[in-house]
DODOSE-294685 format. One record per residue: residue number from 1; residue in one letter; x, y, z of N, C-alpha, C, O in turn. Coordinates in pm, whole numbers, plus 32768, in hexadecimal, padded with zeros to 4 digits. Layout:
N
atom num=NUM	residu=A	n.c1=X	n.c2=Y	n.c3=Z	ca.c1=X	ca.c2=Y	ca.c3=Z	c.c1=X	c.c2=Y	c.c3=Z	o.c1=X	o.c2=Y	o.c3=Z $
...
END
This chain:
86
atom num=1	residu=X	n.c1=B5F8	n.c2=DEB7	n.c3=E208	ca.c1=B599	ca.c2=DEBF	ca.c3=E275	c.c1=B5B0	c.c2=DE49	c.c3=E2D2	o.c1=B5EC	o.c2=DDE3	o.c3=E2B2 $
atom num=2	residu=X	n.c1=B574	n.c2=DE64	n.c3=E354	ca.c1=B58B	ca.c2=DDE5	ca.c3=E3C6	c.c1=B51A	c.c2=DDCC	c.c3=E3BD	o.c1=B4BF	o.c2=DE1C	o.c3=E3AA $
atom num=3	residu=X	n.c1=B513	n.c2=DD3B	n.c3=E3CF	ca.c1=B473	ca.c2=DCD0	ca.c3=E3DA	c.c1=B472	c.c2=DCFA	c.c3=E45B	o.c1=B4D1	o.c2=DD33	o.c3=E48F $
atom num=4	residu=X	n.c1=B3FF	n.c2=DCDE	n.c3=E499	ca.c1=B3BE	ca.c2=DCD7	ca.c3=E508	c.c1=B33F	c.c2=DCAF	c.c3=E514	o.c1=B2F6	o.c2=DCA0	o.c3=E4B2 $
atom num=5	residu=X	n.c1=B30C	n.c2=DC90	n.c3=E5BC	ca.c1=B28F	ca.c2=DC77	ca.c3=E5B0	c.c1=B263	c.c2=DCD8	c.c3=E625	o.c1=B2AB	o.c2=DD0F	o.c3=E678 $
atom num=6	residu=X	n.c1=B1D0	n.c2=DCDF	n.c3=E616	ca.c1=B17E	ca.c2=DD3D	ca.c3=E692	c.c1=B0F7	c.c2=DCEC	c.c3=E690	o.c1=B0B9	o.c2=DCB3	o.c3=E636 $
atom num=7	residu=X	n.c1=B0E0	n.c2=DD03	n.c3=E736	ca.c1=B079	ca.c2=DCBC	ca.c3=E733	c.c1=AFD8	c.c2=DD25	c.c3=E751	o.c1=AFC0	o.c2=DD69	o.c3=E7B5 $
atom num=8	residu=X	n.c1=AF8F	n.c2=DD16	n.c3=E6E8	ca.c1=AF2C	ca.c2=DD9B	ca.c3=E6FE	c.c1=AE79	c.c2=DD4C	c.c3=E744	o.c1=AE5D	o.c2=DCD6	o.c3=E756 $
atom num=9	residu=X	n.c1=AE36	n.c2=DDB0	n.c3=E757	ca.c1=ADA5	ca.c2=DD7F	ca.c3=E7A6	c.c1=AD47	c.c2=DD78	c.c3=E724	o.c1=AD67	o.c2=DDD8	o.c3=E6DF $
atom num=10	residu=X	n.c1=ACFE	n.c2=DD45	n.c3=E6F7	ca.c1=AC9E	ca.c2=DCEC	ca.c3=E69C	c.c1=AC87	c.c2=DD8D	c.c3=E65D	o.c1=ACAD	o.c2=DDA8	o.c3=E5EB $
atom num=11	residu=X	n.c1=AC2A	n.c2=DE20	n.c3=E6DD	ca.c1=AC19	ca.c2=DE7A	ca.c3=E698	c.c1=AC90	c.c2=DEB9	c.c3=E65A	o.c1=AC7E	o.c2=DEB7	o.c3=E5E0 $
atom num=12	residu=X	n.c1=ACFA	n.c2=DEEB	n.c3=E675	ca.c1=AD7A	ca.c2=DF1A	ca.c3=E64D	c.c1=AD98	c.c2=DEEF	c.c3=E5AE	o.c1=AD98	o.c2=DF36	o.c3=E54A $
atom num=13	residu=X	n.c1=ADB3	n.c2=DE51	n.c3=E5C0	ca.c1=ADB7	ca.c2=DDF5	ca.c3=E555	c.c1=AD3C	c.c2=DE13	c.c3=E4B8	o.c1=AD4F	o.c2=DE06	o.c3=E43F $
atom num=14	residu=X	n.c1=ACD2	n.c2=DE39	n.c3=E4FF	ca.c1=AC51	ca.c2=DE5B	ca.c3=E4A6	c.c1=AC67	c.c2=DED7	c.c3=E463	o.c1=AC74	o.c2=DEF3	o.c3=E3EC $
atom num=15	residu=X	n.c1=AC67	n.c2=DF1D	n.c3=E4D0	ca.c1=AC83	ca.c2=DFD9	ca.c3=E4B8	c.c1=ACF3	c.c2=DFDD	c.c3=E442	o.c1=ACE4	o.c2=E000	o.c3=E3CD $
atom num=16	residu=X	n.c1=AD68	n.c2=DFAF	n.c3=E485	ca.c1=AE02	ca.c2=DFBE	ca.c3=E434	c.c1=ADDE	c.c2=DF73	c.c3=E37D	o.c1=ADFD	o.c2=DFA7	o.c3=E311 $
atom num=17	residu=X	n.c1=ADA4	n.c2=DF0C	n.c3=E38F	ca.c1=AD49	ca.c2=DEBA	ca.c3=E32C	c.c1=AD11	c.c2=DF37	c.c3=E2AA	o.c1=AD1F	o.c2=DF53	o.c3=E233 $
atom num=18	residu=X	n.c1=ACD9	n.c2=DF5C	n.c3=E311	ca.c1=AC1D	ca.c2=DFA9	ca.c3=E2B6	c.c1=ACAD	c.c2=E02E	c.c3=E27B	o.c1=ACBF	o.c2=E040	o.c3=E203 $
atom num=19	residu=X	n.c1=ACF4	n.c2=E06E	n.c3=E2D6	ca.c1=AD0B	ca.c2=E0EA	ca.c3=E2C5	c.c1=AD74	c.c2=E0F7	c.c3=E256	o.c1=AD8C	o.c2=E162	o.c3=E21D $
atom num=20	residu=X	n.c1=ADD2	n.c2=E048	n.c3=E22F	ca.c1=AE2F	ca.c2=E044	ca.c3=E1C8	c.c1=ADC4	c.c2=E02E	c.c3=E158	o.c1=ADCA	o.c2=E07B	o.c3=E0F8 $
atom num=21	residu=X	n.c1=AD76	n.c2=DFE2	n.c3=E159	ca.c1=AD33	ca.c2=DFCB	ca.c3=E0F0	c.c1=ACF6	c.c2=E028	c.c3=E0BA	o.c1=ACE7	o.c2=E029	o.c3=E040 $
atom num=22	residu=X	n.c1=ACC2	n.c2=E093	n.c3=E111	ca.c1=AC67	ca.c2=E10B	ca.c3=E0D4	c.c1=ACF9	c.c2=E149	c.c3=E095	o.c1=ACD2	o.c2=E170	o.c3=E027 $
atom num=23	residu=X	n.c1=AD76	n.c2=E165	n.c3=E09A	ca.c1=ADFC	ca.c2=E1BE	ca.c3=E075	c.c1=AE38	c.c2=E136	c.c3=DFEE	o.c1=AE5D	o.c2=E158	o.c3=DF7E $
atom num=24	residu=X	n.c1=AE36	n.c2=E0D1	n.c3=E00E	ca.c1=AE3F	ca.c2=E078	ca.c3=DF8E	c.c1=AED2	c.c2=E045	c.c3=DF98	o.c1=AF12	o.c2=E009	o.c3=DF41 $
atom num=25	residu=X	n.c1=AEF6	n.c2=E069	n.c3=E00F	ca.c1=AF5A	ca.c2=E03E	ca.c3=E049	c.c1=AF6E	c.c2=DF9D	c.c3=E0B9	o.c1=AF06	o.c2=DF63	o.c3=E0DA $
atom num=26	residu=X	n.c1=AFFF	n.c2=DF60	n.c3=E0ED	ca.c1=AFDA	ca.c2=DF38	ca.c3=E133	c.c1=AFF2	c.c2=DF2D	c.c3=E1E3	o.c1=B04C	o.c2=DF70	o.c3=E217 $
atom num=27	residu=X	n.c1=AFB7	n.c2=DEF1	n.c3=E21A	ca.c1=AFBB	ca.c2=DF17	ca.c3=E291	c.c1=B047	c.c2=DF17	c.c3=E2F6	o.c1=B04B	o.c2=DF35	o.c3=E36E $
atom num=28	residu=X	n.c1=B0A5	n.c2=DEF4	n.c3=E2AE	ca.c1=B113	ca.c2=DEF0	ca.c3=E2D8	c.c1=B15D	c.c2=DF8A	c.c3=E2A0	o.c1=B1AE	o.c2=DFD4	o.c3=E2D7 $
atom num=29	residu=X	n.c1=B126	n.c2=DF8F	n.c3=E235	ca.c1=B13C	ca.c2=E053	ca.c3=E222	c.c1=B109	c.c2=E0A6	c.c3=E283	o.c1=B14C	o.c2=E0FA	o.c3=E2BE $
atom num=30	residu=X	n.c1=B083	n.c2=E08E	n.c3=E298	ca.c1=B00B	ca.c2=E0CA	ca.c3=E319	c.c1=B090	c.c2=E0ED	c.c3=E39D	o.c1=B0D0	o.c2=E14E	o.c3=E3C6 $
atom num=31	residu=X	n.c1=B084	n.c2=E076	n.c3=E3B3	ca.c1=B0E4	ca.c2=E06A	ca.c3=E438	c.c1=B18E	c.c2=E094	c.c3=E441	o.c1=B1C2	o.c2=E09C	o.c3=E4B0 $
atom num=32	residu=X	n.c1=B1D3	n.c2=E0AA	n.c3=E3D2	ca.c1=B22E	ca.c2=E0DF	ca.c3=E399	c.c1=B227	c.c2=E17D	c.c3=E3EB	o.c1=B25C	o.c2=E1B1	o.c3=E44D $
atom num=33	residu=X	n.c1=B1AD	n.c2=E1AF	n.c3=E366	ca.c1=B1AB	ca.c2=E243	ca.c3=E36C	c.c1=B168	c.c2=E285	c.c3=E3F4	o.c1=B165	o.c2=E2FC	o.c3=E413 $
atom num=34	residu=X	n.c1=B130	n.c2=E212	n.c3=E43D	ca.c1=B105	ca.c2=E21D	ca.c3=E4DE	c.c1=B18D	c.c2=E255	c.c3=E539	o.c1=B1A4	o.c2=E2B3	o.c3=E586 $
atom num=35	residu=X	n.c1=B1D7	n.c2=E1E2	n.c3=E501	ca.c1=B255	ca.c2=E1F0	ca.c3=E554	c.c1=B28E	c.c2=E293	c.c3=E54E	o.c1=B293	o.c2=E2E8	o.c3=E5A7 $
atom num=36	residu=X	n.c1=B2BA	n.c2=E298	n.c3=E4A9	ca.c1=B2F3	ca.c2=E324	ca.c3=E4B1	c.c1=B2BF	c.c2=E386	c.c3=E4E2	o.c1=B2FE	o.c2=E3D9	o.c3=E523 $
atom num=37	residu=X	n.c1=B237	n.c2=E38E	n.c3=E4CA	ca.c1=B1EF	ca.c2=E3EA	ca.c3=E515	c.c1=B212	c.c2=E42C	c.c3=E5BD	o.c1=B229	o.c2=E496	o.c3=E5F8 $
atom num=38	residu=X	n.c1=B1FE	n.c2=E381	n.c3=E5D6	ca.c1=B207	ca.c2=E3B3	ca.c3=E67D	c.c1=B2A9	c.c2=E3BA	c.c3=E696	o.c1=B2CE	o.c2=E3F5	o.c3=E6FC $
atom num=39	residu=X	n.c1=B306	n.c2=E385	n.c3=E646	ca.c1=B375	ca.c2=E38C	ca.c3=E671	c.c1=B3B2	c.c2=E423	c.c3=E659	o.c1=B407	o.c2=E44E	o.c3=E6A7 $
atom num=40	residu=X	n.c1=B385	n.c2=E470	n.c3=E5EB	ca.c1=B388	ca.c2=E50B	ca.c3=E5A8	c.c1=B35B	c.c2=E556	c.c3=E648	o.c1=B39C	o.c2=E5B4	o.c3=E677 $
atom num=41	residu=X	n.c1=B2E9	n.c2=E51D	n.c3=E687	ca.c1=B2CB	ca.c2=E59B	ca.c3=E6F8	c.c1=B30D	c.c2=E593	c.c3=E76F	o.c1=B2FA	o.c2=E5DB	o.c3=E7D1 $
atom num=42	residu=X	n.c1=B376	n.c2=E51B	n.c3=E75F	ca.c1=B3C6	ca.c2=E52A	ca.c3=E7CC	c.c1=B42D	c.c2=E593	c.c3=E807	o.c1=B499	o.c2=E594	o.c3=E7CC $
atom num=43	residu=X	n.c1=B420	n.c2=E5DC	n.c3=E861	ca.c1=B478	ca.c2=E640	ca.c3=E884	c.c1=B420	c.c2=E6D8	c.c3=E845	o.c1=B445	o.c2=E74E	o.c3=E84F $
atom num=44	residu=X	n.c1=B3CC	n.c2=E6B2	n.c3=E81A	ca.c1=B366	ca.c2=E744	ca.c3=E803	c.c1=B2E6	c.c2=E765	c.c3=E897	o.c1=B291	o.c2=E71C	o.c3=E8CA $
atom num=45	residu=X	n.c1=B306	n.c2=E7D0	n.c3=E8AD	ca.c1=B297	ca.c2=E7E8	ca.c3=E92E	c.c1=B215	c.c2=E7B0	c.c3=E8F8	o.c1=B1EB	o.c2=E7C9	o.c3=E887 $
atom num=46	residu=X	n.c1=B1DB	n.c2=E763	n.c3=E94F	ca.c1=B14E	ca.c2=E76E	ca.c3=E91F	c.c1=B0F1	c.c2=E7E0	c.c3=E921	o.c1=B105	o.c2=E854	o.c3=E945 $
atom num=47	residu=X	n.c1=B076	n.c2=E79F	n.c3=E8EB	ca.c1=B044	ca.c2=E83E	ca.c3=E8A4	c.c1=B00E	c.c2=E895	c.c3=E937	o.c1=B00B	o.c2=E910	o.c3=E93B $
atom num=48	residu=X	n.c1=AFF2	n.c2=E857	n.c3=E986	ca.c1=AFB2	ca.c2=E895	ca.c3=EA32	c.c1=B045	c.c2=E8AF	c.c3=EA37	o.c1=B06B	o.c2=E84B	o.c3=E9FB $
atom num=49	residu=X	n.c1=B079	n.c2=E8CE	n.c3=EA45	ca.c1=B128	ca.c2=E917	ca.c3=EA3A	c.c1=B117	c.c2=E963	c.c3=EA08	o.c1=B0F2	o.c2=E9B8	o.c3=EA59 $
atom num=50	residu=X	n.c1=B118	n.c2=E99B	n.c3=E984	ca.c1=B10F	ca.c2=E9D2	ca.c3=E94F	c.c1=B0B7	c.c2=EA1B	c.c3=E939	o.c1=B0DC	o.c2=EA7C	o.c3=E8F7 $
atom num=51	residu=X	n.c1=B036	n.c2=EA1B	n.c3=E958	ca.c1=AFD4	ca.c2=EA74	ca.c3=E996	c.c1=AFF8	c.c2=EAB0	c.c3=E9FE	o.c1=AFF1	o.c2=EB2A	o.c3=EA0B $
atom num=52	residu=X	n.c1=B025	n.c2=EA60	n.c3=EA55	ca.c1=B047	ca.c2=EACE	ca.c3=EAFC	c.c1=B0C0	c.c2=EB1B	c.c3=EAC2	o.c1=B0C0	o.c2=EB91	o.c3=EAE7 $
atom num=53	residu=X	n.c1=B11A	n.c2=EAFE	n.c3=EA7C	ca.c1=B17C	ca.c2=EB67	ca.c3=EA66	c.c1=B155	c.c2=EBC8	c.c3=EA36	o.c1=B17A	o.c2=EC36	o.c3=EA61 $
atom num=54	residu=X	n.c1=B0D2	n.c2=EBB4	n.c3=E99B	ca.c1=B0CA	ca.c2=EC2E	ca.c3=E953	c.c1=B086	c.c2=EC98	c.c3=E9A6	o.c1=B09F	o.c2=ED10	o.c3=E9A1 $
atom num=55	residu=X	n.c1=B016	n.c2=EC4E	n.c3=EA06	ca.c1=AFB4	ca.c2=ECAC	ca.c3=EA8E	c.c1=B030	c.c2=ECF3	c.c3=EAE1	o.c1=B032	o.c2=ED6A	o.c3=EB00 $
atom num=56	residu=X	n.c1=B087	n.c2=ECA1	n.c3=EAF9	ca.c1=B112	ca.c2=ED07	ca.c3=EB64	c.c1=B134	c.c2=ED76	c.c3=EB2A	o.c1=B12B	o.c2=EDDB	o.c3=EB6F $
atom num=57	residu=X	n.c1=B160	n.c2=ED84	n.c3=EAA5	ca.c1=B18F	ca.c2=EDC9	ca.c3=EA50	c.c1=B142	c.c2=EE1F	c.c3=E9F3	o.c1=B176	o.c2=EE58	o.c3=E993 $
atom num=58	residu=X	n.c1=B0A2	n.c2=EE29	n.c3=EA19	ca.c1=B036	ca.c2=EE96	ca.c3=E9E0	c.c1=B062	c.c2=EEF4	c.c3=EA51	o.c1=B093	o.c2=EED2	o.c3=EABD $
atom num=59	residu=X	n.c1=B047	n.c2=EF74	n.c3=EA22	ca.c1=B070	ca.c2=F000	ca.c3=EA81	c.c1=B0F6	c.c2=EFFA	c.c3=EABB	o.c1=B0F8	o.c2=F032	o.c3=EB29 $
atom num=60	residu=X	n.c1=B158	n.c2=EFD1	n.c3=EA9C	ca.c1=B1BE	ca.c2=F017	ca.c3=EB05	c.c1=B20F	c.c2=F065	c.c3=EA7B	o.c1=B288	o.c2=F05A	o.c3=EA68 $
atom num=61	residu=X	n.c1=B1CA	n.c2=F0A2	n.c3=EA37	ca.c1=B21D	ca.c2=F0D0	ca.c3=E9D4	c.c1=B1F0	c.c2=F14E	c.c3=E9BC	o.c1=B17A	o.c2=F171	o.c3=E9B3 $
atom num=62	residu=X	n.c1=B23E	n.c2=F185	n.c3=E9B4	ca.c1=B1D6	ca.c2=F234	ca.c3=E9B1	c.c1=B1F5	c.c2=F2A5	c.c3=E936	o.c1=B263	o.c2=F2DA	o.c3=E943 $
atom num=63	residu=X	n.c1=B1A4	n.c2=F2D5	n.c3=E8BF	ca.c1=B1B7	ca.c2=F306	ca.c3=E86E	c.c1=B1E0	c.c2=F380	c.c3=E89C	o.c1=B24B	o.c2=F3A5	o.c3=E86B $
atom num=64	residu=X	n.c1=B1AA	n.c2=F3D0	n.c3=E8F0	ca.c1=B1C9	ca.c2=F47C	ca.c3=E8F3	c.c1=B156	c.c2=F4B7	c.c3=E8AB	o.c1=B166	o.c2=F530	o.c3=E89C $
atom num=65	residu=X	n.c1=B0F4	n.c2=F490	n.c3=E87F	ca.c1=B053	ca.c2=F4B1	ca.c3=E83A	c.c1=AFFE	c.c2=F485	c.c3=E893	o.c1=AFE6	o.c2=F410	o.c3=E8B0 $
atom num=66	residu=X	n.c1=AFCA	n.c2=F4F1	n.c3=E8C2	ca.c1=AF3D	ca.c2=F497	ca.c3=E90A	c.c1=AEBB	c.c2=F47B	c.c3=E8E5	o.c1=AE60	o.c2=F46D	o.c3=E937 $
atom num=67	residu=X	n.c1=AEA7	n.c2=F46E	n.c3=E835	ca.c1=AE67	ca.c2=F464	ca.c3=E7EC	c.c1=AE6C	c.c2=F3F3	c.c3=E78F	o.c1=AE33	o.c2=F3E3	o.c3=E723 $
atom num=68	residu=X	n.c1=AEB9	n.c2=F3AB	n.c3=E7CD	ca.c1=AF04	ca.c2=F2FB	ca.c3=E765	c.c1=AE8B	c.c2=F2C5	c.c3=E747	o.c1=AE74	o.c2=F2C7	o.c3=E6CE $
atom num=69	residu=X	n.c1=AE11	n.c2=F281	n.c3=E7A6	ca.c1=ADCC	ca.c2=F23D	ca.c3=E7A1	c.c1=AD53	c.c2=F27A	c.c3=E728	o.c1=AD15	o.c2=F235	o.c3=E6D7 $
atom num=70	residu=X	n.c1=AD4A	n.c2=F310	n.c3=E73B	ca.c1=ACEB	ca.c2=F321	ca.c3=E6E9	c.c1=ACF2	c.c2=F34D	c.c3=E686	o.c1=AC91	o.c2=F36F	o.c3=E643 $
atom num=71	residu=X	n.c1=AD97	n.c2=F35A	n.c3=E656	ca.c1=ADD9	ca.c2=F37C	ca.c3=E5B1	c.c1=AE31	c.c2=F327	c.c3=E594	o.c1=AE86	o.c2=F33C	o.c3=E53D $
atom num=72	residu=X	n.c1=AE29	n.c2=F2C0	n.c3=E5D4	ca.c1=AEB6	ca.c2=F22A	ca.c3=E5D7	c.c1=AEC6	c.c2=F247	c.c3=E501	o.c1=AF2F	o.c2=F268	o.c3=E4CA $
atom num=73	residu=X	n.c1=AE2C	n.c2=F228	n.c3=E4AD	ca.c1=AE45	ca.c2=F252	ca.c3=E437	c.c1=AE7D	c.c2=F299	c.c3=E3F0	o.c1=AEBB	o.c2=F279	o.c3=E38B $
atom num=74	residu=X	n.c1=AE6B	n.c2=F321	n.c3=E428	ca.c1=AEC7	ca.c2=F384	ca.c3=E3FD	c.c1=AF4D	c.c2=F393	c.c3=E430	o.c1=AF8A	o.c2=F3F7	o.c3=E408 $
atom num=75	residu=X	n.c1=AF81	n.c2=F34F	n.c3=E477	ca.c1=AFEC	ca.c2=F35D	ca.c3=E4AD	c.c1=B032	c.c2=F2B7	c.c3=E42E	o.c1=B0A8	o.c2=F2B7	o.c3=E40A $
atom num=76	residu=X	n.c1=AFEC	n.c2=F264	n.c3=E40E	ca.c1=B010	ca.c2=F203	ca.c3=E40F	c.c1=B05B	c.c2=F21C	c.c3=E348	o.c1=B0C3	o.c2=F1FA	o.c3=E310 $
atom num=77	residu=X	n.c1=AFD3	n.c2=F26B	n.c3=E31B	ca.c1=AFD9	ca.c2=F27E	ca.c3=E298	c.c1=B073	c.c2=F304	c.c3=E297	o.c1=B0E2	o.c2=F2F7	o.c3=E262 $
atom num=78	residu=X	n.c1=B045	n.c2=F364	n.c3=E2D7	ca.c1=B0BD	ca.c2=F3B9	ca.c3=E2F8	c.c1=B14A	c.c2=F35B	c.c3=E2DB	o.c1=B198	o.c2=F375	o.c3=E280 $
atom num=79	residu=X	n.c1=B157	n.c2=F300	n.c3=E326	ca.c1=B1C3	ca.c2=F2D5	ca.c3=E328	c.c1=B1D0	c.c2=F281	c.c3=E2A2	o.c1=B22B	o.c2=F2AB	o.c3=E25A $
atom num=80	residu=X	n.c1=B1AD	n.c2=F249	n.c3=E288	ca.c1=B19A	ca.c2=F1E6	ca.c3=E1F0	c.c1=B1A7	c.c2=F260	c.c3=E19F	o.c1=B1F5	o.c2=F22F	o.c3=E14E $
atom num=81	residu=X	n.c1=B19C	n.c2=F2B0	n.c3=E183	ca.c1=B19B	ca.c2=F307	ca.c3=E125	c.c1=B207	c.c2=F350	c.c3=E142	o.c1=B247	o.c2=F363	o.c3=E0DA $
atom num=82	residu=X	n.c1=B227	n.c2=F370	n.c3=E17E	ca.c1=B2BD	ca.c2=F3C5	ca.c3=E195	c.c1=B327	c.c2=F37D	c.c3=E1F3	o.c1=B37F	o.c2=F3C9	o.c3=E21B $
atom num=83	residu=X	n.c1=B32D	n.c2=F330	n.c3=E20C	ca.c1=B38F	ca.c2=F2FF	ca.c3=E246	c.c1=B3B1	c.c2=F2F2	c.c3=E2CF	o.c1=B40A	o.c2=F2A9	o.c3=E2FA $
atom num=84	residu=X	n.c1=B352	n.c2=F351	n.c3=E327	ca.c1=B35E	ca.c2=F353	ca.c3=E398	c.c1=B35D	c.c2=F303	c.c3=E41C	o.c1=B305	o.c2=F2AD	o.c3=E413 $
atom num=85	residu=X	n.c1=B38A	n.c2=F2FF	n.c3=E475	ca.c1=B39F	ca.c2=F2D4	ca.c3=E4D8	c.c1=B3A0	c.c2=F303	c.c3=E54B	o.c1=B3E6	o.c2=F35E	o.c3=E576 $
atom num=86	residu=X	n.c1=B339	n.c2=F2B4	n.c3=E58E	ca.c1=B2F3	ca.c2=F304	ca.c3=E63D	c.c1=B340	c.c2=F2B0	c.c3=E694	o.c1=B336	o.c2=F2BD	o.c3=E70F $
END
């Protein structure tokens, strides 16, 4: 591992404090697994991304049933059970 130092605000310092101690860990783990965290969501859309995509991409898809919405079940079990594909 590389030493380093960071310089944090009294609350930060407290929080990071309270939140290793409640995990029984220490705060240099805290701030560790902080890191990976945010470094893991790098290059992933954020989630307002990913909401507007999944909203773009409701309805432009079209079964050929104009009854999806109110047998989506039976269509859904249909398929789980036999293999099918709409």
């Amino acid at each position: 591992m590389i030493r380093t130092q960071i310089q944090l605000t009294a609350r930060q310092a407290d929080e990071l404090k309270r939140w290793a101690d409640e995990r029984g860990v220490s705060m240099a783990a805290v701030i560790r697994e902080a890191i990976d965290e945010h470094l893991s969501r790098r290059g992933r859309p954020s989630r307002e991304d990913t909401v507007a995509r999944a909203i773009a991409a409701a309805g432009c898809a079209r079964s050929g049933s104009g009854d999806v919405s109110r047998r989506h079940d039976d269509y859904f079990a249909d398929a789980a059970l036999n293999g099918d594909e709409r």
